[in-house]
Backbone as a chain_set.jsonl record, in Angstrom:
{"seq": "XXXXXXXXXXXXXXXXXXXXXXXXXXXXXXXXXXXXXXXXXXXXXXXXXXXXXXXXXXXXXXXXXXXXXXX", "coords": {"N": [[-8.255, 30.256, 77.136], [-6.922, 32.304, 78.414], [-4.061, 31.717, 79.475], [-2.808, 31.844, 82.546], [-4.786, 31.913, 84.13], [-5.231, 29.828, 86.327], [-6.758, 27.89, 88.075], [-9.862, 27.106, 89.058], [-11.281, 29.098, 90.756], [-9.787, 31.35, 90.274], [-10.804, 31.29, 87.512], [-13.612, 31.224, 87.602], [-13.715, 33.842, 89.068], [-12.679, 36.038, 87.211], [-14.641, 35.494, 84.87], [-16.814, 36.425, 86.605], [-15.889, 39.512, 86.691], [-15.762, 39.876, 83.924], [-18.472, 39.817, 83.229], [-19.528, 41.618, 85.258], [-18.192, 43.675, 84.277], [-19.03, 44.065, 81.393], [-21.983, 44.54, 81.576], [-22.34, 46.944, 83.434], [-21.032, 48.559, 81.611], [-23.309, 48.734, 79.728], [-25.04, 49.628, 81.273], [-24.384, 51.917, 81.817], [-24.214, 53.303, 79.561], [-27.398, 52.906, 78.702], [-28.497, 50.984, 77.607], [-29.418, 47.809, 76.783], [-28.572, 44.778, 78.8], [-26.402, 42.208, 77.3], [-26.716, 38.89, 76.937], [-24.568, 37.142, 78.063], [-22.055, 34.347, 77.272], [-19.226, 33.074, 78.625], [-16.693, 30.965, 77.645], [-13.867, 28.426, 78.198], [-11.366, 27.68, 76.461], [-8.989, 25.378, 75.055], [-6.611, 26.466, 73.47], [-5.361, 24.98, 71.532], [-7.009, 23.662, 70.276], [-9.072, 25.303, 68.304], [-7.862, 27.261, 65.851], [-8.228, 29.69, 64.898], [-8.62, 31.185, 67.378], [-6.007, 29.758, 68.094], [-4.199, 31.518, 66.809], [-4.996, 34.214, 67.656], [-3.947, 34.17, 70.445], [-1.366, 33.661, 69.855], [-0.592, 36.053, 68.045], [-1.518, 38.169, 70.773], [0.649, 37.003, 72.48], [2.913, 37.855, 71.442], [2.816, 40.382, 71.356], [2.882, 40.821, 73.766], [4.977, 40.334, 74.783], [7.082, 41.905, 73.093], [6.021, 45.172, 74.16], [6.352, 44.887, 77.242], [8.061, 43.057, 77.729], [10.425, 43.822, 76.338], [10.688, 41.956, 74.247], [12.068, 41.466, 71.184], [12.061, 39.523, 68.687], [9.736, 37.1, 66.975], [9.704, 34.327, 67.066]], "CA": [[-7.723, 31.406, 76.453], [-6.471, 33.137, 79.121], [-3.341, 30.814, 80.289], [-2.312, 32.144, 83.403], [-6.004, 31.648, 85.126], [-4.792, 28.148, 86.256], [-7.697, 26.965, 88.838], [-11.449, 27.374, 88.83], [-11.751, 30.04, 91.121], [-9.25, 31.945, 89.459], [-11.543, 31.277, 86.102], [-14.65, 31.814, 88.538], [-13.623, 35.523, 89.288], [-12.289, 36.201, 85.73], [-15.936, 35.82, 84.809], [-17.371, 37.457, 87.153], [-15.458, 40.655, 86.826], [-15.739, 40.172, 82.661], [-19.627, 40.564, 82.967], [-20.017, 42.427, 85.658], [-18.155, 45.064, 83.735], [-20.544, 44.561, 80.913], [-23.506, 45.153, 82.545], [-21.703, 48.243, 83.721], [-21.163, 49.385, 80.757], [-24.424, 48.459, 78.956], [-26.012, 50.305, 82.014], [-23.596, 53.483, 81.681], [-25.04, 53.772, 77.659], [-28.557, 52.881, 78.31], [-27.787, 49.996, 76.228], [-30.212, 46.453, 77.505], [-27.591, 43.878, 78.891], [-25.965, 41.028, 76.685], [-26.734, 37.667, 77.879], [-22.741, 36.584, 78.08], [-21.782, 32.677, 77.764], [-17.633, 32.684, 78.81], [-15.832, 29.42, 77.978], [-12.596, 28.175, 78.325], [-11.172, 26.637, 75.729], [-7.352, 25.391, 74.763], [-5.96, 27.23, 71.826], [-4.912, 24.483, 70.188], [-8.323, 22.988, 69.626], [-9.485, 26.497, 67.551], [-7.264, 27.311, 65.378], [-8.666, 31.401, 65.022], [-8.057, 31.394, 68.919], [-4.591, 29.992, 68.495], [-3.394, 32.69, 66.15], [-5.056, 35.754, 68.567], [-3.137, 33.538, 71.224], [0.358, 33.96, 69.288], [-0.395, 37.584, 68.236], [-1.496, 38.703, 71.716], [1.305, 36.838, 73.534], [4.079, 38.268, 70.611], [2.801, 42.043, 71.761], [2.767, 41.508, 75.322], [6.603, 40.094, 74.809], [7.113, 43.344, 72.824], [6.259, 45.569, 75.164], [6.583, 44.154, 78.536], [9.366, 42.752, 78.001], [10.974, 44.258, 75.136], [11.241, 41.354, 73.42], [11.054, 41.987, 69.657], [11.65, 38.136, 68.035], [8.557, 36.503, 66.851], [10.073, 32.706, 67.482]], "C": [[-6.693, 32.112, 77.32], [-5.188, 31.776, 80.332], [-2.995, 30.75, 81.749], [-3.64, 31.707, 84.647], [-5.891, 30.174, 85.081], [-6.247, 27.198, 86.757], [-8.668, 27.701, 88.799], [-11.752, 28.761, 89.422], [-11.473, 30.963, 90.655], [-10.205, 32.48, 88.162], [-12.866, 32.029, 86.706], [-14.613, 33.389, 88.286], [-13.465, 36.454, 88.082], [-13.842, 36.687, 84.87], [-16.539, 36.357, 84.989], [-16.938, 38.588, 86.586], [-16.043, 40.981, 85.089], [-17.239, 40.786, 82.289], [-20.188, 41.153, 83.712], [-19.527, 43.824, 84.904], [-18.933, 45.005, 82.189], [-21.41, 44.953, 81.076], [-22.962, 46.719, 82.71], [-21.64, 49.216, 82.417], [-22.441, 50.099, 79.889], [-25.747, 49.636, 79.617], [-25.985, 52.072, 82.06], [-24.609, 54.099, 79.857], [-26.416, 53.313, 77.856], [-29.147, 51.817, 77.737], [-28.98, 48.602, 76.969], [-28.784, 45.316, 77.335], [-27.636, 42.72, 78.281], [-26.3, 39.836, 77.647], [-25.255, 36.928, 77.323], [-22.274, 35.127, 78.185], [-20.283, 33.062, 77.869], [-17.636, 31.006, 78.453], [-14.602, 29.267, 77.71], [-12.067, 27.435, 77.703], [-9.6, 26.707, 75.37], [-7.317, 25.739, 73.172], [-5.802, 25.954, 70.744], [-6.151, 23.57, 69.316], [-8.801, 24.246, 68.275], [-8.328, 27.335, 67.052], [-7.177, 29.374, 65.163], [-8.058, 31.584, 66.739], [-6.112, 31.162, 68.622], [-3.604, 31.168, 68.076], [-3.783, 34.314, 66.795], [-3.969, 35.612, 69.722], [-1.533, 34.112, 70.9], [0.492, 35.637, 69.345], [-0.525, 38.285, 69.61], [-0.409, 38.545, 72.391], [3.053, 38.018, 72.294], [4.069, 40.322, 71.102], [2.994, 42.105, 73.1], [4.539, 41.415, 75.578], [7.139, 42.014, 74.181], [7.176, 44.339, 73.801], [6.322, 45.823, 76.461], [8.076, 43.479, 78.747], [10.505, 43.219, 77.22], [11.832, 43.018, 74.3], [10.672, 41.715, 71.888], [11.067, 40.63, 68.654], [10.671, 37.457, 68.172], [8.919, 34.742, 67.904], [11.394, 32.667, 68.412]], "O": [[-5.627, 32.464, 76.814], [-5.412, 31.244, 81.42], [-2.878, 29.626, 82.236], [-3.416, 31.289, 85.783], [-6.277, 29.429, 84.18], [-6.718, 26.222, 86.175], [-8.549, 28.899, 88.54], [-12.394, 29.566, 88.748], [-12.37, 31.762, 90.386], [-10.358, 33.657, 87.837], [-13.163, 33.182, 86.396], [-15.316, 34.015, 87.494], [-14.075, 37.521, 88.004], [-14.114, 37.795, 84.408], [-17.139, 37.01, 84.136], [-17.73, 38.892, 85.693], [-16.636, 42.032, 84.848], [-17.454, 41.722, 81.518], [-21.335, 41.485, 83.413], [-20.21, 44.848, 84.882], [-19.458, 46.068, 81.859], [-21.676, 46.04, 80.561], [-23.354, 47.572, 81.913], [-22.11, 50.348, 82.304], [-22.625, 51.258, 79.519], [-26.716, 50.188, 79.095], [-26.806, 52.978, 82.208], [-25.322, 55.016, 79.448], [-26.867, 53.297, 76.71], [-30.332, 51.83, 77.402], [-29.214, 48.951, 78.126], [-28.156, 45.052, 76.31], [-28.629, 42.014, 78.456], [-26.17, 39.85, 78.871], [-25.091, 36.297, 76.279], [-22.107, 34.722, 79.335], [-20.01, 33.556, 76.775], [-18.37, 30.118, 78.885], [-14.134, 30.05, 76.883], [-12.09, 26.283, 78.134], [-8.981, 27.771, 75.364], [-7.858, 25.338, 72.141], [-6.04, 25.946, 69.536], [-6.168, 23.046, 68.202], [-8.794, 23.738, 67.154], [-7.822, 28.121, 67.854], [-6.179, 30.081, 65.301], [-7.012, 32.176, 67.005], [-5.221, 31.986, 68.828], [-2.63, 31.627, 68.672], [-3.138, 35.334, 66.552], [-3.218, 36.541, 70.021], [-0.799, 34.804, 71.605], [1.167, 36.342, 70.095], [0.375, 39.107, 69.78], [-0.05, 39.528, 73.038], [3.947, 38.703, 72.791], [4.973, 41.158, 71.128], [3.242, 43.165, 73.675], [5.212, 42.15, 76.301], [7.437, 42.991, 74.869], [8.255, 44.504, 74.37], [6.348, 46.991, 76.847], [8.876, 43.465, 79.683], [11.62, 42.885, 77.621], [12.99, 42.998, 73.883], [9.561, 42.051, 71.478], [10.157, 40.574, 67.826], [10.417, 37.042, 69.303], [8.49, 34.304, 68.972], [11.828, 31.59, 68.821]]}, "num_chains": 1, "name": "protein.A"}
């Protein structure tokens, strides 16, 4: 999902950080912590993923870069 996390450790830490700040949160509200599976999967296999894929990367062009063409 996340293209830029090229190598394992990269992915490794990614993880980490994603449910340690669950927990965090879960612990901030009182809340009993999610048991969290991450996986890494290529967009173009999941078709729902590829189209959050397009929309997310079409907003970050937007405003980050101020690009405003879809294609």
């Amino acid at each position: 999902m996340i293209k830029f996390l090229t190598n394992e450790v990269e992915r490794s830490n990614f993880d980490s950080y994603v449910i340690r700040k669950i927990e965090e949160t879960c612990f901030k509200y009182g809340l009993i912590p999610l048991a969290v599976s991450i996986e890494h999967a290529s967009s173009q296999l999941y078709p729902g993923l590829q189209a959050a894929d397009f929309v997310a990367g079409s907003i970050f062009n937007k405003y980050e870069r101020g690009i405003r063409r879809v294609l």
